[in-house]
PQR file with spaces between the fields and no chain letter, atoms N, CA, C, O and H, PARSE charges and radii, in Angstrom:
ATOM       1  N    UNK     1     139.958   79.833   80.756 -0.4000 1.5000
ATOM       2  CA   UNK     1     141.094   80.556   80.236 -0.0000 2.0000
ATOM       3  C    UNK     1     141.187   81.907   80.940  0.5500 1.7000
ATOM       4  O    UNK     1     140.167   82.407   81.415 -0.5500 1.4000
ATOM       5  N    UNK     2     142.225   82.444   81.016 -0.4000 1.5000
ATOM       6  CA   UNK     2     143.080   83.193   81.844 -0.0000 2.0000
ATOM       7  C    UNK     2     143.297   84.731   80.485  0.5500 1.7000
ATOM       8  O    UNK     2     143.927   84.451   79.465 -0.5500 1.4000
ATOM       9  H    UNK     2     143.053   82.038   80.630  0.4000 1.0000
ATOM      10  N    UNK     3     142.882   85.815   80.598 -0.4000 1.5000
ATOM      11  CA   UNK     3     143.199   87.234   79.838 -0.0000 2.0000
ATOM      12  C    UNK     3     144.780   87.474   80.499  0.5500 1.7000
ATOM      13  O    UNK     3     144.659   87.583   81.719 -0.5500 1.4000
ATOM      14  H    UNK     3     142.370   86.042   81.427  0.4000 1.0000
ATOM      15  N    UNK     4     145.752   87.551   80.211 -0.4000 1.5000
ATOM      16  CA   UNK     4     147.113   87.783   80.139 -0.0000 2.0000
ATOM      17  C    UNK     4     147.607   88.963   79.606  0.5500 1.7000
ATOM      18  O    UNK     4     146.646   89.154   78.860 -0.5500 1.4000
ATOM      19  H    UNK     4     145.850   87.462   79.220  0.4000 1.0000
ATOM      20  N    UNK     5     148.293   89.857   79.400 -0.4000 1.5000
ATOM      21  CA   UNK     5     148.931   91.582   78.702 -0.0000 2.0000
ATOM      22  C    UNK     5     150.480   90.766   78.010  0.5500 1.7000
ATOM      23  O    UNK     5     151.302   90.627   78.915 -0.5500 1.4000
ATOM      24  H    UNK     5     149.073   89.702   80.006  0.4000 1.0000
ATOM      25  N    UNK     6     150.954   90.272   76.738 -0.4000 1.5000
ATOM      26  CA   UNK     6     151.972   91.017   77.089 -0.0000 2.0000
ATOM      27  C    UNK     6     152.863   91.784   77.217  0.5500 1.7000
ATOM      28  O    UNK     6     152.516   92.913   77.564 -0.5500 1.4000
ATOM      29  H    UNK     6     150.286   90.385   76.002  0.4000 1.0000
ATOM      30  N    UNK     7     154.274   91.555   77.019 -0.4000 1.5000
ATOM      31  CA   UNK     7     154.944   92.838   77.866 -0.0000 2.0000
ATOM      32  C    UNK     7     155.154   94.047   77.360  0.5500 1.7000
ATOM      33  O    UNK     7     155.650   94.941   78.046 -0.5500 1.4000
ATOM      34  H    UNK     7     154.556   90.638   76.738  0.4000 1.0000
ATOM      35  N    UNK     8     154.784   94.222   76.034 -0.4000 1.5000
ATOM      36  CA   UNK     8     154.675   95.480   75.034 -0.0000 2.0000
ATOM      37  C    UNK     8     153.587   96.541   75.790  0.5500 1.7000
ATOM      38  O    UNK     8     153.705   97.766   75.764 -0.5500 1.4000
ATOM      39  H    UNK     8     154.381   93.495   75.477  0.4000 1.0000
ATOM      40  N    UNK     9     152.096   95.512   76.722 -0.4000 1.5000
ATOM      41  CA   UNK     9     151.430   96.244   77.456 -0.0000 2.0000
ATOM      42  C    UNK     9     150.362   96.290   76.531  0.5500 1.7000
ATOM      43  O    UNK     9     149.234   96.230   77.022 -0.5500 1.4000
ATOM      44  H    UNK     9     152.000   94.517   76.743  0.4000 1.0000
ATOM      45  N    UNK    10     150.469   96.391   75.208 -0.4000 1.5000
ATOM      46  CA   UNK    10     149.379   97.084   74.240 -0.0000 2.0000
ATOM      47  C    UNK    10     148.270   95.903   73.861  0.5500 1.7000
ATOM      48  O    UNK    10     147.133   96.189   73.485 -0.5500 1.4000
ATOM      49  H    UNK    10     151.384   96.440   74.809  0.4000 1.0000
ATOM      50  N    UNK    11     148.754   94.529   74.011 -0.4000 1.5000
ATOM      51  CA   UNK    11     148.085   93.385   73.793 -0.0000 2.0000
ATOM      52  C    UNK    11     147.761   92.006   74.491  0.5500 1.7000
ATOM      53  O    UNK    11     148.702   91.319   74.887 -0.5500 1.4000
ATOM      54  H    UNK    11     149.678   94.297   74.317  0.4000 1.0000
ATOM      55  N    UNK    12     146.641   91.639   74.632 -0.4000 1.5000
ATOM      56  CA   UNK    12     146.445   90.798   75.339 -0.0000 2.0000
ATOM      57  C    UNK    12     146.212   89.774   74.809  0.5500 1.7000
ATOM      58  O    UNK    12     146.016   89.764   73.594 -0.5500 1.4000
ATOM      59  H    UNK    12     145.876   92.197   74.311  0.4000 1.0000
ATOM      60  N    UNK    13     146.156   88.457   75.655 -0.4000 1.5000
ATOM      61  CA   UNK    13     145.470   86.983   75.094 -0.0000 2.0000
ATOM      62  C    UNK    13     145.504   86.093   76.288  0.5500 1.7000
ATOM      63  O    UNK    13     146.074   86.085   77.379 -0.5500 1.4000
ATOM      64  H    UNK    13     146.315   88.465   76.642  0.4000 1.0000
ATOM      65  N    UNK    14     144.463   85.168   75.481 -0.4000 1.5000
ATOM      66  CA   UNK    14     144.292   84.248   76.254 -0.0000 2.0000
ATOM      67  C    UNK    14     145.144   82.988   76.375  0.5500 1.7000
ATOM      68  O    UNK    14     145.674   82.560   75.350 -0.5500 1.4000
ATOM      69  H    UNK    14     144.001   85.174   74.595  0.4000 1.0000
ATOM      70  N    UNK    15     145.387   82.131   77.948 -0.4000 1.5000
ATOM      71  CA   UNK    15     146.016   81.352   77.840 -0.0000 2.0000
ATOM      72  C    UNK    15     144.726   79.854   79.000  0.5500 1.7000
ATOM      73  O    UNK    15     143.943   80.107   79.917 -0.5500 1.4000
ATOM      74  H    UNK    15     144.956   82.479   78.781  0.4000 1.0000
ATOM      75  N    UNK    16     144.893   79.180   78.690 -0.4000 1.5000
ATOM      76  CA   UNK    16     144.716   77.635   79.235 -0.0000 2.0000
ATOM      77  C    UNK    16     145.325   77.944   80.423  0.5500 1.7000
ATOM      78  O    UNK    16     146.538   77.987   80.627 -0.5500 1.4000
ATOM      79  H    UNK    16     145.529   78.974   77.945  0.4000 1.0000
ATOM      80  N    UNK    17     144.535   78.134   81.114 -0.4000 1.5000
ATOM      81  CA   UNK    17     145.417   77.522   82.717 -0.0000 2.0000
ATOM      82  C    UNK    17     145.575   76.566   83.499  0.5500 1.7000
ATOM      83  O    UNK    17     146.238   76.356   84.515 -0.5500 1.4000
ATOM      84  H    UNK    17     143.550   78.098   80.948  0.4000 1.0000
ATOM      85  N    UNK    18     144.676   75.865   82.705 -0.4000 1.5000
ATOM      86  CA   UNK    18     144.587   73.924   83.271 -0.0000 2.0000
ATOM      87  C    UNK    18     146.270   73.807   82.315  0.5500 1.7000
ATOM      88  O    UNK    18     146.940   73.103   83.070 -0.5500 1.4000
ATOM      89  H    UNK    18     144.137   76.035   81.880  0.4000 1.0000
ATOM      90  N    UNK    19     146.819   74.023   81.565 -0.4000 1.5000
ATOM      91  CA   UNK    19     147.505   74.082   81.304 -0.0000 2.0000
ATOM      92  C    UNK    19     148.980   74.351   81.261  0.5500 1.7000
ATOM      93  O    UNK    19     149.916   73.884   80.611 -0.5500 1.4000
ATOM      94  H    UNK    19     146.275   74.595   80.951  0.4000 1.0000
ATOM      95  N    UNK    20     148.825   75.480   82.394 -0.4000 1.5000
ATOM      96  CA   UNK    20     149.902   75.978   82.861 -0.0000 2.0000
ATOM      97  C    UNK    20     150.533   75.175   83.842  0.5500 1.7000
ATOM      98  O    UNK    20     149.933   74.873   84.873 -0.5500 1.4000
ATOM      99  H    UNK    20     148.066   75.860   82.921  0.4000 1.0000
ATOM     100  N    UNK    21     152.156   74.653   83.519 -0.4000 1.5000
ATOM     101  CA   UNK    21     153.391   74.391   84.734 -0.0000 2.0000
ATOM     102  C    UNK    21     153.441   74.784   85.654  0.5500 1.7000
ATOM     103  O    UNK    21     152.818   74.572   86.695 -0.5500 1.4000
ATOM     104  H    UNK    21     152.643   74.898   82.681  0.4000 1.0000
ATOM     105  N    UNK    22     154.395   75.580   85.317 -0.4000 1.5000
ATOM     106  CA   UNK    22     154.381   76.408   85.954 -0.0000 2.0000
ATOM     107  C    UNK    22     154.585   78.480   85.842  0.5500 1.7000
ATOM     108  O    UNK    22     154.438   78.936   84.708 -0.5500 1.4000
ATOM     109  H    UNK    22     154.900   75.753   84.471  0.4000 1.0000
ATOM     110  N    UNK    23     154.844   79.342   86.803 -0.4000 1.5000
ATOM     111  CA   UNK    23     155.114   80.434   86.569 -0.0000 2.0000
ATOM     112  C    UNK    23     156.335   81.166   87.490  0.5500 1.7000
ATOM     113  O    UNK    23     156.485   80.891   88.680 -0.5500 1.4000
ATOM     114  H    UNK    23     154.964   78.972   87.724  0.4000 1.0000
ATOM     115  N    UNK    24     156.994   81.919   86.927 -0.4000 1.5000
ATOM     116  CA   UNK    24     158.375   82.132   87.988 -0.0000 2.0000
ATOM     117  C    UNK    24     158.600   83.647   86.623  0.5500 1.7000
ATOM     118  O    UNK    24     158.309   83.914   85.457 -0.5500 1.4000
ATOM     119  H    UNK    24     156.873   82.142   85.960  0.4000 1.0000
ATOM     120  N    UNK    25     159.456   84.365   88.081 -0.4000 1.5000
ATOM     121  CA   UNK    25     159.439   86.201   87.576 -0.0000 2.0000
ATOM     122  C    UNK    25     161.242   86.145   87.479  0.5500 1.7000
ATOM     123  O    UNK    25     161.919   85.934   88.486 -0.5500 1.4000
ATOM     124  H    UNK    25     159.692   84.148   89.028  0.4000 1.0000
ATOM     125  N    UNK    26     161.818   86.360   86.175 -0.4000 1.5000
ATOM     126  CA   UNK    26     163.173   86.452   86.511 -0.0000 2.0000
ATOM     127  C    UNK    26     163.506   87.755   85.733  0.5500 1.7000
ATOM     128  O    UNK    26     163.824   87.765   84.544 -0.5500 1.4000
ATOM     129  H    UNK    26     161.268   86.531   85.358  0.4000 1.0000
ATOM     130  N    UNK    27     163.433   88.510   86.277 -0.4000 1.5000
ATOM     131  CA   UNK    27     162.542   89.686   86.715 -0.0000 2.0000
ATOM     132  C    UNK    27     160.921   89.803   85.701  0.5500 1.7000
ATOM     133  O    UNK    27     159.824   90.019   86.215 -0.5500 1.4000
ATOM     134  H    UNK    27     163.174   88.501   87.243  0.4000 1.0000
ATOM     135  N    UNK    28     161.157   89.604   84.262 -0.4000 1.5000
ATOM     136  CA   UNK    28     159.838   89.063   84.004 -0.0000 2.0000
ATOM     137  C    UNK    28     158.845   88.078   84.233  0.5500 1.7000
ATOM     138  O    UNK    28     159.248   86.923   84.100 -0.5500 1.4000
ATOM     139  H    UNK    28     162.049   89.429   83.845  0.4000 1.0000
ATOM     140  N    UNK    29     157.514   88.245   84.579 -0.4000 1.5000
ATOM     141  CA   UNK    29     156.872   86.861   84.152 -0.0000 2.0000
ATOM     142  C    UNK    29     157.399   86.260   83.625  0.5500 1.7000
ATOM     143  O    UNK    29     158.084   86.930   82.852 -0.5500 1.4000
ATOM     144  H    UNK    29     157.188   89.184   84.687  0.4000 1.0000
ATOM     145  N    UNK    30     157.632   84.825   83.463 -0.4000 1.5000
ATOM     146  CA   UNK    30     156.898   83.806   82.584 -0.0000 2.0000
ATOM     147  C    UNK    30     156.255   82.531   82.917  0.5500 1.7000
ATOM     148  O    UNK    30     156.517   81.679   83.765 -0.5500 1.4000
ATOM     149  H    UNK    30     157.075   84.282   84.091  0.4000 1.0000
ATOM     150  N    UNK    31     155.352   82.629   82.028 -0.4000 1.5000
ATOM     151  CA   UNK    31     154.409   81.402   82.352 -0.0000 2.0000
ATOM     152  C    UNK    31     154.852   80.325   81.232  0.5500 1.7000
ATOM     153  O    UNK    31     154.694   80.445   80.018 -0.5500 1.4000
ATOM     154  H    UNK    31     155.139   83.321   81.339  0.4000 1.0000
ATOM     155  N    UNK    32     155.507   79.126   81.998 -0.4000 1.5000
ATOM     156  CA   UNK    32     155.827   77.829   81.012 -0.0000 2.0000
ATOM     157  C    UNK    32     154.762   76.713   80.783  0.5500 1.7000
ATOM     158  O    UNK    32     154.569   75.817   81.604 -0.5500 1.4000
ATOM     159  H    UNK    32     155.635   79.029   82.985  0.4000 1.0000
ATOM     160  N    UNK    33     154.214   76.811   79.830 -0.4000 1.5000
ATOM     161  CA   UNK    33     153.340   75.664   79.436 -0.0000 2.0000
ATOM     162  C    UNK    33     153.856   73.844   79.530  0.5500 1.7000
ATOM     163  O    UNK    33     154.982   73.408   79.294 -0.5500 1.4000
ATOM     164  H    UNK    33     154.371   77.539   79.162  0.4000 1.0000
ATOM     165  N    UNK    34     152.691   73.093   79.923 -0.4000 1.5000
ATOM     166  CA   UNK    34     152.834   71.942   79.641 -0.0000 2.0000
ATOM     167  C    UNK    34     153.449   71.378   78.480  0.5500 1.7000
ATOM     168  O    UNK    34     154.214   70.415   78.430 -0.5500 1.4000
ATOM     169  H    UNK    34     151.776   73.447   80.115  0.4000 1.0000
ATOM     170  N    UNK    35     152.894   72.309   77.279 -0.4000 1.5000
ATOM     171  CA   UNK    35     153.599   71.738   76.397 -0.0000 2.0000
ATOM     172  C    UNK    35     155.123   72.274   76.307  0.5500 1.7000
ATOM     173  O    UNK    35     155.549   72.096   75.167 -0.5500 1.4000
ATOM     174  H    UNK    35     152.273   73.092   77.320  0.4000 1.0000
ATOM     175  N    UNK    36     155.933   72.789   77.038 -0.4000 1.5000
ATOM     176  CA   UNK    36     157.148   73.415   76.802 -0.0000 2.0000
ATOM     177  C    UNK    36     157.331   74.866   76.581  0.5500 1.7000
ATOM     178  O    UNK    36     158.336   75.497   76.908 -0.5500 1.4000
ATOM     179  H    UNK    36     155.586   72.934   77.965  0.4000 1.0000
ATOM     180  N    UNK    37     156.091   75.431   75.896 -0.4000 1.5000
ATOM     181  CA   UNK    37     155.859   76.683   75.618 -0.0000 2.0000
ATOM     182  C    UNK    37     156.570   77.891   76.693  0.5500 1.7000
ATOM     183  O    UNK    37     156.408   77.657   77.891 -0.5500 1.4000
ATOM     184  H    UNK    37     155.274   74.918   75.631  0.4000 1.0000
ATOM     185  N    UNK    38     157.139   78.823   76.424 -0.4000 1.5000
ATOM     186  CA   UNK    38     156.864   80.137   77.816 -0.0000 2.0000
ATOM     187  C    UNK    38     156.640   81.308   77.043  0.5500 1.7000
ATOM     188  O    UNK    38     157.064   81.912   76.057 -0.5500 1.4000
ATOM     189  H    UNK    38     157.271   79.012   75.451  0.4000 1.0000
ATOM     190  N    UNK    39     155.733   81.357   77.991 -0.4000 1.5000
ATOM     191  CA   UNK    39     155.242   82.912   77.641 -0.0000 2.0000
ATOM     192  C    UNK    39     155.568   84.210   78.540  0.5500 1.7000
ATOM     193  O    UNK    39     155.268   84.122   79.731 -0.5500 1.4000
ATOM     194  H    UNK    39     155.389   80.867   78.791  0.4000 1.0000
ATOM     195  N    UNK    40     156.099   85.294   78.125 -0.4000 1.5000
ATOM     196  CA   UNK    40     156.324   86.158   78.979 -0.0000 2.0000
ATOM     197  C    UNK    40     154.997   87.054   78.760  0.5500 1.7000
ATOM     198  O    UNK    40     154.328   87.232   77.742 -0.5500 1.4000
ATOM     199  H    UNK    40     156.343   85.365   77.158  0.4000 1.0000
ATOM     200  N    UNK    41     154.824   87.649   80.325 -0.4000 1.5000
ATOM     201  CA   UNK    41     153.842   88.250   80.129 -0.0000 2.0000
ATOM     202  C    UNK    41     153.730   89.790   81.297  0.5500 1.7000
ATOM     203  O    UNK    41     154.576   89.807   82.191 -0.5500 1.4000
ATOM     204  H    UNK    41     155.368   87.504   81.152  0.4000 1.0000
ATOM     205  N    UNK    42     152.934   90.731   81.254 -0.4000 1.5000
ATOM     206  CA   UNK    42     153.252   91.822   82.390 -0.0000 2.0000
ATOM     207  C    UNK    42     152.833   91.340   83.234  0.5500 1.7000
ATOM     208  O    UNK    42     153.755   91.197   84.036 -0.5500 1.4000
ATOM     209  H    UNK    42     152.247   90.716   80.528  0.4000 1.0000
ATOM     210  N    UNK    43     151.633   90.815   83.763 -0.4000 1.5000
ATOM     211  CA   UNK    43     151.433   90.394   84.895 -0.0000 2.0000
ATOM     212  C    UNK    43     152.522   90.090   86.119  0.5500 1.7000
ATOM     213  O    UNK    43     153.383   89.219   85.998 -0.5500 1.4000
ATOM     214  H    UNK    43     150.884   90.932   83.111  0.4000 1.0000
ATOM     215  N    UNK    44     152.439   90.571   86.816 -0.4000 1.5000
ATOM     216  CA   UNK    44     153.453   89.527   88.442 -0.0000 2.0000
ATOM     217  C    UNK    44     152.782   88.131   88.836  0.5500 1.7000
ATOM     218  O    UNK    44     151.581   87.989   89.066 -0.5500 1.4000
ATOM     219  H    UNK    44     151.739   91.278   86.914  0.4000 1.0000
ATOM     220  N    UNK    45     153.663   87.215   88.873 -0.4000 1.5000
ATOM     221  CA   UNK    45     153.385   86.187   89.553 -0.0000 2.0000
ATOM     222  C    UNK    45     151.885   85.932   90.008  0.5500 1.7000
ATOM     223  O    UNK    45     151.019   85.263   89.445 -0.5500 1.4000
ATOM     224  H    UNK    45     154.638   87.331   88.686  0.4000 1.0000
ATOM     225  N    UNK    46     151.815   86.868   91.530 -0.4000 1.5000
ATOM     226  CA   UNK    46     150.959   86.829   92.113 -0.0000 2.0000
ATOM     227  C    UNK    46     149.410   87.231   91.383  0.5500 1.7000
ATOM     228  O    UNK    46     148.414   86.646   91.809 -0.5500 1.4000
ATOM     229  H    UNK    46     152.519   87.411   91.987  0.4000 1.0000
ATOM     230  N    UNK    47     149.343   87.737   90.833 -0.4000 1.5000
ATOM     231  CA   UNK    47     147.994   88.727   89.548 -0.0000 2.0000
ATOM     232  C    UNK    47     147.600   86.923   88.747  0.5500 1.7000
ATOM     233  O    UNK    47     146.517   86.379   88.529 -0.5500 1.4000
ATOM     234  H    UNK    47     150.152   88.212   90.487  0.4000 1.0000
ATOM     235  N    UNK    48     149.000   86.467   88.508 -0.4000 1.5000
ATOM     236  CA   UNK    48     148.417   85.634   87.260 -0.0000 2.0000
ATOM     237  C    UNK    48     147.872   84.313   88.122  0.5500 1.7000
ATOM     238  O    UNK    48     147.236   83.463   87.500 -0.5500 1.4000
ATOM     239  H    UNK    48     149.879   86.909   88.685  0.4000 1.0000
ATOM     240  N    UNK    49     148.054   84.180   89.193 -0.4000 1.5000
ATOM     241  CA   UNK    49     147.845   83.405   89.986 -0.0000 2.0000
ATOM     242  C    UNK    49     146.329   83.583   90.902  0.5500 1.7000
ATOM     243  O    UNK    49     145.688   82.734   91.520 -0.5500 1.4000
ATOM     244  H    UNK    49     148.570   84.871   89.698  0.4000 1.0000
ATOM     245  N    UNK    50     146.052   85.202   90.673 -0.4000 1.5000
ATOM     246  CA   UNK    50     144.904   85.271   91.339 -0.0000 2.0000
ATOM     247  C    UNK    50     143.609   84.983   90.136  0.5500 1.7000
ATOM     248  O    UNK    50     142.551   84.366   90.261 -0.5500 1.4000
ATOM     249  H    UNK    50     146.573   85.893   90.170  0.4000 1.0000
ATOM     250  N    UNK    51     144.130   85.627   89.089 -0.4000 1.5000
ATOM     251  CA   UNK    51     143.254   85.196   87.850 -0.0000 2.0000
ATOM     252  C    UNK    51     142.653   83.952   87.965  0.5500 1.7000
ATOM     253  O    UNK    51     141.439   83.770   88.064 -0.5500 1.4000
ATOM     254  H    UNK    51     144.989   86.128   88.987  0.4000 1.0000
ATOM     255  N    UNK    52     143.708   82.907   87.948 -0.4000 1.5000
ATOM     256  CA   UNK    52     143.349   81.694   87.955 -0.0000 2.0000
ATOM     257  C    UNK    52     142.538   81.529   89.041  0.5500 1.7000
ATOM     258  O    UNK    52     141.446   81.235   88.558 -0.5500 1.4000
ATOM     259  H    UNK    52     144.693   83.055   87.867  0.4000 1.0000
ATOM     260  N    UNK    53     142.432   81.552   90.376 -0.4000 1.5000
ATOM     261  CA   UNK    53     141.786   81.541   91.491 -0.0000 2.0000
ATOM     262  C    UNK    53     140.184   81.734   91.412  0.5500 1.7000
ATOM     263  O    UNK    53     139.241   80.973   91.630 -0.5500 1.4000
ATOM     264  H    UNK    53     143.320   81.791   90.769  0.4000 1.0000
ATOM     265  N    UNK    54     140.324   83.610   90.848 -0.4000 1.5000
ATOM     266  CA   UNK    54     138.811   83.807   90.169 -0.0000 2.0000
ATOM     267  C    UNK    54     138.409   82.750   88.885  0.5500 1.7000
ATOM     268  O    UNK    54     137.276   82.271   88.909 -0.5500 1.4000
ATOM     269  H    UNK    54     141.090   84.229   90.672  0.4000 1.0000
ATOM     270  N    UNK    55     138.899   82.555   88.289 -0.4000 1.5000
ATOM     271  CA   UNK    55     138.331   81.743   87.221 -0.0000 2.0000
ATOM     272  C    UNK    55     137.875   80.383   87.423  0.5500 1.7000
ATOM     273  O    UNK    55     136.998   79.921   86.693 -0.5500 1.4000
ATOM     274  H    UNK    55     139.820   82.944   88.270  0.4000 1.0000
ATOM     275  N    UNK    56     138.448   79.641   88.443 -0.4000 1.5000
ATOM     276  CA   UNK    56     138.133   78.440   89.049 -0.0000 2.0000
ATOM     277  C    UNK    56     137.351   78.669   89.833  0.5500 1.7000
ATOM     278  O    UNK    56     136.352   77.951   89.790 -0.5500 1.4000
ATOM     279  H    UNK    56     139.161   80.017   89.036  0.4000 1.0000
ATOM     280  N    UNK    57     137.398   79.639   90.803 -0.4000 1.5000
ATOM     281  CA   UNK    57     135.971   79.932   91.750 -0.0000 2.0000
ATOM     282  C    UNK    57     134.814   80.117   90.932  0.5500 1.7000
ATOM     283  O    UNK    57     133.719   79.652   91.250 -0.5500 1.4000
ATOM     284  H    UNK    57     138.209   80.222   90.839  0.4000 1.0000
ATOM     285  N    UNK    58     135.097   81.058   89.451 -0.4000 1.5000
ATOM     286  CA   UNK    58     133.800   81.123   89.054 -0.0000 2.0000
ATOM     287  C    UNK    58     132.888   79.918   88.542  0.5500 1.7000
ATOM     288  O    UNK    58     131.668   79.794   88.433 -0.5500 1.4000
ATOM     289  H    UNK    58     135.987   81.436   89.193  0.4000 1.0000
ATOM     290  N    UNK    59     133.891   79.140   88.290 -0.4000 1.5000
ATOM     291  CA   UNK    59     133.404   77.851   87.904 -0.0000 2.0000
ATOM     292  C    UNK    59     132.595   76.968   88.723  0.5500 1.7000
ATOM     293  O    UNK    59     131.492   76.487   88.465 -0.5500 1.4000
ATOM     294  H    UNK    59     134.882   79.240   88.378  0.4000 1.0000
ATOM     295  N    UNK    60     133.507   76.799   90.011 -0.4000 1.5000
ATOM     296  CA   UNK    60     132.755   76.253   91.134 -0.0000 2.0000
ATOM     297  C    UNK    60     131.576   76.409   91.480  0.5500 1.7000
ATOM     298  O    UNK    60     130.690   75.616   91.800 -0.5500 1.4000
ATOM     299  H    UNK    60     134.403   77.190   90.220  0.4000 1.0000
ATOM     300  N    UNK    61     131.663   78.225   91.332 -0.4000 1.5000
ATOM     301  CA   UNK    61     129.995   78.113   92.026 -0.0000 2.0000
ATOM     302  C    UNK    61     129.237   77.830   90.925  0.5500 1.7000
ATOM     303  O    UNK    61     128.215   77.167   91.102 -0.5500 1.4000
ATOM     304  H    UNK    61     132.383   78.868   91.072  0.4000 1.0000
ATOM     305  N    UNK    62     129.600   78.288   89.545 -0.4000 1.5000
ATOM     306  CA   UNK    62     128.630   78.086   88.402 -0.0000 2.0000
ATOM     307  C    UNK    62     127.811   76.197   88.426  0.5500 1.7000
ATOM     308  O    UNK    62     126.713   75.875   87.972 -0.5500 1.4000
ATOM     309  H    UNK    62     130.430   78.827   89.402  0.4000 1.0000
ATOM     310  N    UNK    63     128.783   75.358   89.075 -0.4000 1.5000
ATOM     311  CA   UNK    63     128.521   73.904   88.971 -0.0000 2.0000
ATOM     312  C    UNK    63     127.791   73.891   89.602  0.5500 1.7000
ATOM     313  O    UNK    63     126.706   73.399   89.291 -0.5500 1.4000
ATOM     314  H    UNK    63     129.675   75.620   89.444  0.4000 1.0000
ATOM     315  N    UNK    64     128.145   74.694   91.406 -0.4000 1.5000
ATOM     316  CA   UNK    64     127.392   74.152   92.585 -0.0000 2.0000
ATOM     317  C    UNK    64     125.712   74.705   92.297  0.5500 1.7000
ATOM     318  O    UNK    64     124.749   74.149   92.825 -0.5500 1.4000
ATOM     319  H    UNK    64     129.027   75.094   91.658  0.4000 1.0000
ATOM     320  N    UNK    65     125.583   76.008   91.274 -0.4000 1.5000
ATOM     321  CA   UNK    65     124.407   76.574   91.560 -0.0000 2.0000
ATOM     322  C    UNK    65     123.717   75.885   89.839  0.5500 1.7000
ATOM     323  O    UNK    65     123.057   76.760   89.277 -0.5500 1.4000
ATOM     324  H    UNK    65     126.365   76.460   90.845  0.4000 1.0000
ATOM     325  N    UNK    66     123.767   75.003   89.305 -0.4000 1.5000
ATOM     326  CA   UNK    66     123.593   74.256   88.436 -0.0000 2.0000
ATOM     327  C    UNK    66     123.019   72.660   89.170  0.5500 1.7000
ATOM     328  O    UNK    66     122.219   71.957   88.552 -0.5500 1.4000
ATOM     329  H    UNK    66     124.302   74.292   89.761  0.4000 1.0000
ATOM     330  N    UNK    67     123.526   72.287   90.445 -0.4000 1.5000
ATOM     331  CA   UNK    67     122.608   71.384   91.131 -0.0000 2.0000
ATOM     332  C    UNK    67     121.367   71.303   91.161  0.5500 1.7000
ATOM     333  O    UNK    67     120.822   70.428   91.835 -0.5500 1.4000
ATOM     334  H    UNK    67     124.175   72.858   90.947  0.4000 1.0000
């Protein structure tokens, strides 16, 4: 899971990112869930996209160094 702001700024949460559709900025975030859901959020595109990146890398190595 993915730490997200949103757009009030003052609050955060978590979202499933195995989960996530997709994400598109019209001028806000939003991230549309599988299940239909969207969430707007502060993040840009690119931020919520790197999150995910780190979070799957951390995983990776956590598996590979678990061999």
């Amino acid at each position: 899971m993915i730490r997200v702001t949103r757009l009030n700024g003052v609050e955060g949460y978590w979202v499933n990112d195995d989960m996530i559709e997709f994400i598109e900025e019209t001028p806000d975030t939003i991230i549309s869930m599988i299940s239909g859901k969207k969430l707007p959020v502060a993040e840009k595109a690119e931020e919520v996209i790197r999150l995910i990146n780190q979070r799957r890398a951390e995983l990776l190595s956590k598996n590979w160094l678990n061999r």
